[in-house]
C-alpha positions in Angstrom: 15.0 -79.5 -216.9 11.3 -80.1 -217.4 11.6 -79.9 -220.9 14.1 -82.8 -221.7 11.8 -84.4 -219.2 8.6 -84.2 -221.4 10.5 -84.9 -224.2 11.6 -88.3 -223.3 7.8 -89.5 -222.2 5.8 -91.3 -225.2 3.8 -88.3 -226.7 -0.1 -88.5 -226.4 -2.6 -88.9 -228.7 -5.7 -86.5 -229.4 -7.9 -89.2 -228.5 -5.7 -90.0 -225.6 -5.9 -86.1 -224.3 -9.6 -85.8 -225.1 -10.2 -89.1 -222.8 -8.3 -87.5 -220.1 -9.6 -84.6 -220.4 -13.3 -85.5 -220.5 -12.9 -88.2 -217.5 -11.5 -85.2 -215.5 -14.3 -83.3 -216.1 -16.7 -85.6 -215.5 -15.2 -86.2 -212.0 -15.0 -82.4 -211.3 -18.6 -82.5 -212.0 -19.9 -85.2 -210.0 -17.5 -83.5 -207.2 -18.8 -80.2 -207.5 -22.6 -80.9 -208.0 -22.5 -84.6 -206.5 -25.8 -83.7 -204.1 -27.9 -82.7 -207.6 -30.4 -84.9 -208.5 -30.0 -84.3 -212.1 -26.3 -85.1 -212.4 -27.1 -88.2 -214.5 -29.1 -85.9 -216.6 -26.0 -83.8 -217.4 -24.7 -84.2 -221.1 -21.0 -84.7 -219.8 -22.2 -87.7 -217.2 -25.1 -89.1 -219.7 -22.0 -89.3 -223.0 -18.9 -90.5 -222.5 -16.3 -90.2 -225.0 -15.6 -92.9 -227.0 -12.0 -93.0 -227.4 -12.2 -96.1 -229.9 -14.9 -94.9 -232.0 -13.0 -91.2 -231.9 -9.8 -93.5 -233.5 -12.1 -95.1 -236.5 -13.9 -92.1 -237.2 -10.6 -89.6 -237.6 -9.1 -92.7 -239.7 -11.9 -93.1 -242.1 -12.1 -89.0 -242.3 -8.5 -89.1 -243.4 -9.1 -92.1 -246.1 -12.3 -90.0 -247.3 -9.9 -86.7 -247.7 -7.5 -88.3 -249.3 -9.8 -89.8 -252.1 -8.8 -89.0 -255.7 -10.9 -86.8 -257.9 -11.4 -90.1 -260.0 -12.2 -92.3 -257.0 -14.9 -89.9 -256.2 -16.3 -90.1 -259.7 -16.2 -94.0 -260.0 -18.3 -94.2 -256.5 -20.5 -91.4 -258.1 -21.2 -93.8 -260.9 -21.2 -97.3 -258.8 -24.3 -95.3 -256.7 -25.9 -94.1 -259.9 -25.9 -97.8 -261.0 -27.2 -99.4 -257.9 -30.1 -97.0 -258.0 -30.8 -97.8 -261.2 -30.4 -101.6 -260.2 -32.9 -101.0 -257.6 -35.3 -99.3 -259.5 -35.5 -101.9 -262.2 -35.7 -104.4 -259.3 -38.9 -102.9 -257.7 -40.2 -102.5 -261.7 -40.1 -106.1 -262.3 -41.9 -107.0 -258.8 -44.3 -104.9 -259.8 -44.8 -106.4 -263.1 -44.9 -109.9 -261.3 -47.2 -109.0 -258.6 -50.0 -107.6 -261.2 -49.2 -111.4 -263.0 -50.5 -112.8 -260.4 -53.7 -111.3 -258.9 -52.0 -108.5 -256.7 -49.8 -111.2 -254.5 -46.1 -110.5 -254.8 -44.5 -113.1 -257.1 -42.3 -115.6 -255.1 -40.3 -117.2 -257.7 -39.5 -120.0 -255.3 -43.2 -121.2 -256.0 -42.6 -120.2 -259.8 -41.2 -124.2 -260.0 -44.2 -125.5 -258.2 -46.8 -124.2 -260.3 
């Protein structure tokens, strides 16, 4: 029977159908319309699916989904403090740069001086 047939073959993927499919498709195109001089111009010949990239980005969706309330909040608070970070960066740069007649302090030649 076809069914204990199916059964027995290694299952595929999403990624693997949606490769299939979209390289079928593609061909069925270029079939169909292969005298158009715009083929190449046709959003299913132009992109092709990425079946790799497709396997990272559903990976990385599922690690994001499956954060913890208080993972969220300490990456809330690690961005909060970078910003900050920065902000006191470009502050101080500032400060230098007036020191010192407009020109950005370079505090390599701070030793030099």
């Amino acid at each position: 029977s076809s069914s204990s047939s199916s059964s027995s073959r290694n299952p595929r993927s999403v990624e693997e159908l949606k490769d299939r499919f979209y390289s079928i498709q593609r061909m069925l195109l270029r079939v169909r319309n292969g005298r158009d001089p715009d083929i190449d111009k046709h959003p299913m010949i132009k992109f092709e699916y990425d079946m790799e990239h497709e396997s990272r980005r559903r990976v990385e969706l599922d690690l994001l989904q499956r954060r913890t309330y208080s993972q969220e909040l300490k990456i809330a608070s690690t961005v909060i403090a970078a910003r900050r970070l920065n902000k006191r960066i470009k502050m101080i740069k500032r400060s230098l740069g007036e020191k010192h007649g407009g020109r950005m302090y370079d505090h390599r030649m701070a030793g030099a001086a």
